[in-house]
N, C-alpha and C positions, 0 to 999 in steps of 0.2 A: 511467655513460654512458646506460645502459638507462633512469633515471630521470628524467635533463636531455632525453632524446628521447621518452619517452610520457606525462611528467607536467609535469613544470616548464616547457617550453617550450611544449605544449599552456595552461597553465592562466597564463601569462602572455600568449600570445597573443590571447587568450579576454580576456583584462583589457585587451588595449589594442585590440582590435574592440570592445567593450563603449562606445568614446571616440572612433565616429570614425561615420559613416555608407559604406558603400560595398556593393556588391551584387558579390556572388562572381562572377556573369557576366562584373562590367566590370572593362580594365585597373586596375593596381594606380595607375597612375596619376590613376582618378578621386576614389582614398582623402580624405575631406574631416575633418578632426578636429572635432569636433563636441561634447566636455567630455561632462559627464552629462546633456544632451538625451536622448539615447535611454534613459536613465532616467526622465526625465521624462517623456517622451513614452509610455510605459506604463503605470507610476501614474497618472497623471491622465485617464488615459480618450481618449487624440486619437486610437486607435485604434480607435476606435468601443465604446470599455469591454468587447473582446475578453479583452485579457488579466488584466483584475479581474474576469469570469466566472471566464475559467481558472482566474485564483486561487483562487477562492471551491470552485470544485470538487474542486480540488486538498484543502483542506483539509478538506471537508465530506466524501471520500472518505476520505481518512488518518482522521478522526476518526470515522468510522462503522466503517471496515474492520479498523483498528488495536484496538479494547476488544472488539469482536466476536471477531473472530475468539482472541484471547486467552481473554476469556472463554468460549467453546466449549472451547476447547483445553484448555485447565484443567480443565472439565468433563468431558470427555471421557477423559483422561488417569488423572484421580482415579477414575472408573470402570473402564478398564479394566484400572489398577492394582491392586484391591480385588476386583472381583467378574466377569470376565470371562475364561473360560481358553481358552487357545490364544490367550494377548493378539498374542504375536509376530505371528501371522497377523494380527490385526488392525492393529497397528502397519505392519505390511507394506502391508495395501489400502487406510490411509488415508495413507500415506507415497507411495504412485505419484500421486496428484497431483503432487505438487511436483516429482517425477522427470522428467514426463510433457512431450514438447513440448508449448508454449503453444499453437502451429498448431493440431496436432490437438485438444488440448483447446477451444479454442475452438470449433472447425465442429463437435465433438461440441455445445456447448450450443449456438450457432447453430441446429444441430438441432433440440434438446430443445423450445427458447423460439421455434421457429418460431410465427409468430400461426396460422397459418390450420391448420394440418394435427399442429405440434406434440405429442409425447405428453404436455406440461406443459399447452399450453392444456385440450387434449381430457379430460386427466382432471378441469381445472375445469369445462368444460362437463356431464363426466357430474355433477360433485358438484352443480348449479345453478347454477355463475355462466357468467351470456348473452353477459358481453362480456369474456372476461380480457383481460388486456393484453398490448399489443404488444410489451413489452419491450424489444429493444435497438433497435428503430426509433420509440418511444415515446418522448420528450421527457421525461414523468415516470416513467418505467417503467427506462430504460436506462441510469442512472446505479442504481439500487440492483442490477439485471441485473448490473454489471461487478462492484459491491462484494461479490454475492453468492458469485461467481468468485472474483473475491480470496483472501475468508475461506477458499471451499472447495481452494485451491489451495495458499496457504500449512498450513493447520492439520495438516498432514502432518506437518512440518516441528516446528511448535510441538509438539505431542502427545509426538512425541519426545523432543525438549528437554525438558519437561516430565515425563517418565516418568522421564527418568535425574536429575533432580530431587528428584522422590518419592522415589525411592531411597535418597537419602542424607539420608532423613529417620529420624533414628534410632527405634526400633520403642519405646524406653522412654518417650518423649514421649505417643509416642499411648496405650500403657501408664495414664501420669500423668494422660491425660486422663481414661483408662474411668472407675478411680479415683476421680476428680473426680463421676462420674456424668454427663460429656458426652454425649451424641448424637452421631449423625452428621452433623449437621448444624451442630454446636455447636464438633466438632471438624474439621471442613472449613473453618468461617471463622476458628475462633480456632490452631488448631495448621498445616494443612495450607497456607493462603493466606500468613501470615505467614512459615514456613518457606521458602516455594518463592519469597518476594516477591523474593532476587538472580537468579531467574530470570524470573521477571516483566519487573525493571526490564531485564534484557537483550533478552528479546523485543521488549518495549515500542518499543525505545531502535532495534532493529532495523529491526523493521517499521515506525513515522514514517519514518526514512532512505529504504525501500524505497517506502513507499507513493508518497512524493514523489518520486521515479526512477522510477515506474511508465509505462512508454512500451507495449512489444511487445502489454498485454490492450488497451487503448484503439484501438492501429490498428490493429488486426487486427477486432476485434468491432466497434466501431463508426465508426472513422475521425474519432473526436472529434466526432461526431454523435450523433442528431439536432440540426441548428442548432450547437452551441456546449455540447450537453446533457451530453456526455463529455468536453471538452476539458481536459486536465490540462497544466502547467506543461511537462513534457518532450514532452507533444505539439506544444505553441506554440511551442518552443525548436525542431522537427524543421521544422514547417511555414515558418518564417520564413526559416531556415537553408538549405534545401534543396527548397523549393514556392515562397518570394516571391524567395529569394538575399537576403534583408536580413543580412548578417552584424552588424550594430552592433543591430539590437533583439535579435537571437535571442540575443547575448553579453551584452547586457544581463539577459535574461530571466532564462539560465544562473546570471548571478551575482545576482541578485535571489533564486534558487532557493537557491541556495549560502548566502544571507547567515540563509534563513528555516530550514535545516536547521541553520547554527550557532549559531542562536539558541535553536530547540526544541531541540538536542541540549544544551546549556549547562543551559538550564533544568529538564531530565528528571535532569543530572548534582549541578544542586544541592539540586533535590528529591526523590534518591532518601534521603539521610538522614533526613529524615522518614515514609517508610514502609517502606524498606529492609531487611532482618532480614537480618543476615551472622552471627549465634552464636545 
């Protein structure tokens, strides 16, 4: 029952808003069926190419925030695995990110990346730079702003993941490598990377889903602004839905989002046997 009343009947609703035009304000009675226009009417730009930004950002975020922050994490991880004691403790202060409400984590970097008074501006001012950036009220500053959140909020998360990875990498391999006369560096890409790669493809596989469900860092920090400069896919879905009452673009949107998660998830699931190491 639980199922047919918070999924099924939700996510068929959604499908047949998706096919009609009508504004949640107005009786049910103004409901007008409408086919896949309101598909249309998104893709091709009649709303003033709003939501092919959104898109575009959408993915330009997932694709910057998603290898980065992996990448770090992996790095990170692998060190403090190897050469770092009282890892715990570190595991621990790089894990309250993720634990941390989004609220306060934000007005903390709100802070931070204040333009005018900032402890981030002020210490580029003392290293020489005259004009730092404005960051989340910056146009070109405020989308790498959010993504640097991202990374720093999730890799808590990943690091973790990642340690208990390392772990059950058996100690005779890296053994086989010394042996071999590897490095460290030799055996970080050719033993370490490859080992942990079904943890990779998890993260991976995670963080695309999350990045493209990313709502609560966008309106809280910059309200899908400057202009259109932060607007992501679930912002345009929140905005249409509950700021214009358009119920037929926002379900449209929704399932536009839906259609582009199971396509990237399909495709991350066919191509993990090509880089994938599960023995």
């Amino acid at each position: 029952m639980g199922f047919v009343v918070f999924i099924a009947f939700p996510v068929l609703a959604s499908l047949g808003l998706s096919l009609v035009e009508w504004k949640s304000i107005a009786p049910l009675s103004t409901m007008r069926f409408t086919g896949l226009s309101n598909f249309g009417y998104l893709l091709s730009g009649h709303d003033g190419g709003v939501f092919r930004r959104t898109l575009w950002n959408t993915v330009v975020f997932t694709a910057v925030s998603v290898p980065v922050g992996i990448a770090v994490s992996l790095a990170l991880a692998a060190f403090m695995d190897k050469h770092v004691y009282g890892s715990k403790l570190f595991r621990f202060l790089i894990f309250v990110p993720y634990v941390s409400s989004v609220v306060a984590s934000v007005i903390v970097w709100q802070v931070m990346l204040q333009p005018s008074y900032g402890p981030i501006n002020e210490l580029l001012k003392s290293v020489g730079v005259a004009h730092p950036p404005s960051w989340f009220v910056d146009p070109h500053w405020a989308m790498p702003a959010v993504i640097a959140f991202q990374v720093w909020q999730t890799i808590g998360y990943n690091v973790v993941v990642y340690m208990a990875g390392l772990k059950s990498i058996p100690a005779e391999v890296y053994e086989a490598a010394m042996i071999d006369g590897a490095g460290q560096w030799r055996t970080f890409a050719s033993v370490t990377v490859p080992m942990v790669s079904p943890t990779t493809f998890f993260l991976t596989t995670m963080g695309v889903i999350g990045s493209f469900k990313v709502f609560d860092l966008i309106y809280l920090a910059t309200g899908g602004g400057p202009g259109d400069a932060t607007s992501v896919i679930s912002f345009y879905i929140y905005q249409e839905a509950f700021v214009a009452h358009r119920m037929g673009t926002s379900s449209a949107a929704a399932w536009v989002m839906f259609a582009i998660i199971f396509v990237v998830t399909m495709v991350q699931l066919r191509g993990q046997k090509k880089w994938v190491t599960y023995e």
